[in-house]
C-alpha positions in Angstrom: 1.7 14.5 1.3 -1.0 12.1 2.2 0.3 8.7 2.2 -1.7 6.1 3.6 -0.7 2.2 4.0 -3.0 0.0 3.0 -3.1 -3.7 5.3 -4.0 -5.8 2.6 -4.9 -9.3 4.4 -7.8 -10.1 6.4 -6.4 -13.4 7.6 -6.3 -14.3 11.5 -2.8 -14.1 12.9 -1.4 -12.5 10.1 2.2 -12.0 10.5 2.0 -8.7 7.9 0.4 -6.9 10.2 3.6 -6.2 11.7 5.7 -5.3 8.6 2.7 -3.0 7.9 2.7 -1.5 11.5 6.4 -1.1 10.8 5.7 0.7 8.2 3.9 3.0 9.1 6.4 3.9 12.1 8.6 4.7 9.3 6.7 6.8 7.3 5.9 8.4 10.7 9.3 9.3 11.1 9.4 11.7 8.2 7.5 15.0 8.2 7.4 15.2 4.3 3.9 12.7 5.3 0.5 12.1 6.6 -0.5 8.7 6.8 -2.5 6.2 8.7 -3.0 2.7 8.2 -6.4 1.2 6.2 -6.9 -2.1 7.3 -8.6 -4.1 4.9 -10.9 -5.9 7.4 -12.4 -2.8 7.9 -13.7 -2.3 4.2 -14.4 -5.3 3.4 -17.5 -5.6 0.8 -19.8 -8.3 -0.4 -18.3 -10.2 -3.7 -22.4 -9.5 -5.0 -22.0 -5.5 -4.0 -19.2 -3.9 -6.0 -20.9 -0.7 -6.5 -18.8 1.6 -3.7 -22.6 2.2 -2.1 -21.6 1.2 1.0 -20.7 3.5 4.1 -17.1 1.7 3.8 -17.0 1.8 0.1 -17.8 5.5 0.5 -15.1 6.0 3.1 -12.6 4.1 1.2 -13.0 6.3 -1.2 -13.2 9.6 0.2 -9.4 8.2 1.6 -8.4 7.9 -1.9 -9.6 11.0 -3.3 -7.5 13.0 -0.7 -4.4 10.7 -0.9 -1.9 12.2 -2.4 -0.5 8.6 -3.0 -0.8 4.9 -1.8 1.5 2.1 0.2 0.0 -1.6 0.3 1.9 -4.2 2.7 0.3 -7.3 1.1 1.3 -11.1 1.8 2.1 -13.6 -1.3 -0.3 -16.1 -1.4 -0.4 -18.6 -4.0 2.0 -16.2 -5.7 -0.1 -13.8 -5.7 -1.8 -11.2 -3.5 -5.1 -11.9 -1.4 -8.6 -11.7 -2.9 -9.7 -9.2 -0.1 -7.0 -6.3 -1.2 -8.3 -7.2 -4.8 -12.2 -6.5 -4.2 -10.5 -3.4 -2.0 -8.8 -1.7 -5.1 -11.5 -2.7 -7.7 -14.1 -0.8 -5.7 -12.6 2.6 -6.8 -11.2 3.9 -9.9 -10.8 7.6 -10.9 -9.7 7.8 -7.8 -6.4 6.3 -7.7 -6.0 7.8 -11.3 -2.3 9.3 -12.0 -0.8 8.6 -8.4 2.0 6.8 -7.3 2.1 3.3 -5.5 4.8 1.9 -3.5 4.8 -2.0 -2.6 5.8 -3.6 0.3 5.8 -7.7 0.2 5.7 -10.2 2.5 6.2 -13.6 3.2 8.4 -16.7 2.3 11.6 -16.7 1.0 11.2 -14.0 -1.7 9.9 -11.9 0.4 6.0 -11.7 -1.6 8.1 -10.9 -4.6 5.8 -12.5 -7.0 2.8 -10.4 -5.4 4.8 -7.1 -5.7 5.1 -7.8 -9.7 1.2 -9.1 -10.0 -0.1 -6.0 -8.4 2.3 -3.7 -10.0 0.1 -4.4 -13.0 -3.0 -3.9 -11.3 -1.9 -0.9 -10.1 -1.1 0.2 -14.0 -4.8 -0.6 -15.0 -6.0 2.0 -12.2 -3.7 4.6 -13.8 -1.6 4.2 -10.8 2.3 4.8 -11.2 4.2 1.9 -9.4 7.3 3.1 -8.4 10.6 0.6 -8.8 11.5 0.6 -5.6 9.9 -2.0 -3.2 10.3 -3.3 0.3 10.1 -6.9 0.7 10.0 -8.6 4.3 11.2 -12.1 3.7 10.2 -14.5 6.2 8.2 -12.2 7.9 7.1 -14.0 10.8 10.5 -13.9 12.3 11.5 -10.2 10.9 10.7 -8.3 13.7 11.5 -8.7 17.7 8.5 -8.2 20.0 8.3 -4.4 20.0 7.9 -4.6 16.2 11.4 -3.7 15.8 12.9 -5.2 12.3 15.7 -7.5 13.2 17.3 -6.8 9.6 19.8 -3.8 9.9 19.5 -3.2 6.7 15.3 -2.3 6.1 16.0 1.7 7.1 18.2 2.1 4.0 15.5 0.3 2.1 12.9 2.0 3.3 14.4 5.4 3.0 15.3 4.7 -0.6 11.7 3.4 -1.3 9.9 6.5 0.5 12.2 9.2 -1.6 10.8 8.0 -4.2 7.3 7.7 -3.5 8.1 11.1 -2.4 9.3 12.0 -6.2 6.3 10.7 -7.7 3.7 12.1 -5.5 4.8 16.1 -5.6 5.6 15.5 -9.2 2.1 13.7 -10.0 0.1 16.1 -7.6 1.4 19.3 -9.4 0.8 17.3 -13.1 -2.9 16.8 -11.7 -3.2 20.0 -10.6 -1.7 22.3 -13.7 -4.2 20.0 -15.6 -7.5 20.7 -13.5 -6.6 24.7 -13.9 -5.8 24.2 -17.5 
């Protein structure tokens, strides 16, 4: 299954670059998955071009079409998720169609709780399945230790219990796409 992680802040010293990176050493771990990391500085469009013309639209999207699946590690800002990973997902739409999305917050106290329920229901409009499960990384700029190691004993179990289930929903979503495009 092709999972990739999304890095949904474009912000200058952003701590959730390392939840993200620790992430994706996770999902590395397990052979079930394919993944890579999509860091949204490196799609970012114009607010005045929305039209998925451009070469990093076009990339985004080929990403998408093949994924079998999504992860986003997003902050919370403002309780809610940064307008860069907003203008990333609205760029595409078919192409996240009937696939599952697992979210991992970061941030404060709650861990970018509040973000995890706003984009669950943007991730509903794009005919994306959210799946219950979440990771969240409270106070994420003291999570980890300096090898990106988490410092919480207790984010493997949640992890693991979180990429089962994305694990669920992809197979059983890819064969549903699939019986449907050959009938």
């Amino acid at each position: 299954m092709y999972i990739p992680i999304i890095l949904g802040t474009a912000r200058e010293d952003r701590n959730t670059e390392k939840a993200a990176r620790y992430m994706l050493s996770e999902v590395q771990k397990r052979e079930e998955f394919e993944t890579e990391l999509l860091d949204v500085r490196d799609f970012r469009i114009q607010a005045t071009d929305n039209t998925g013309k451009l070469p990093a639209a076009q990339q985004f999207a080929e990403k998408m079409k093949r994924a079998d699946g999504l992860i986003v590690v997003a902050p919370e800002y403002n309780h809610g998720y940064p307008g860069e990973l907003k203008m990333m997902l609205d760029m595409l739409y078919e192409e996240y169609n009937r696939k599952p999305i697992g979210i991992c917050g970061a941030g404060g106290g709650l861990g970018g709780g509040r973000m995890v329920e706003q984009l669950r229901l943007v991730a509903v409009e794009l005919q994306m399945v959210p799946i219950r499960s979440a990771v969240y990384f409270p106070n994420v700029w003291e999570a980890f230790d300096e090898q990106g190691n988490a410092k919480d004993r207790a984010y493997p179990d949640s992890v693991k219990t979180f990429l089962d289930e994305l694990l669920w929903y992809a197979k059983a979503l890819k064969a549903a796409r699939e019986q449907q495009k050959g009938g």
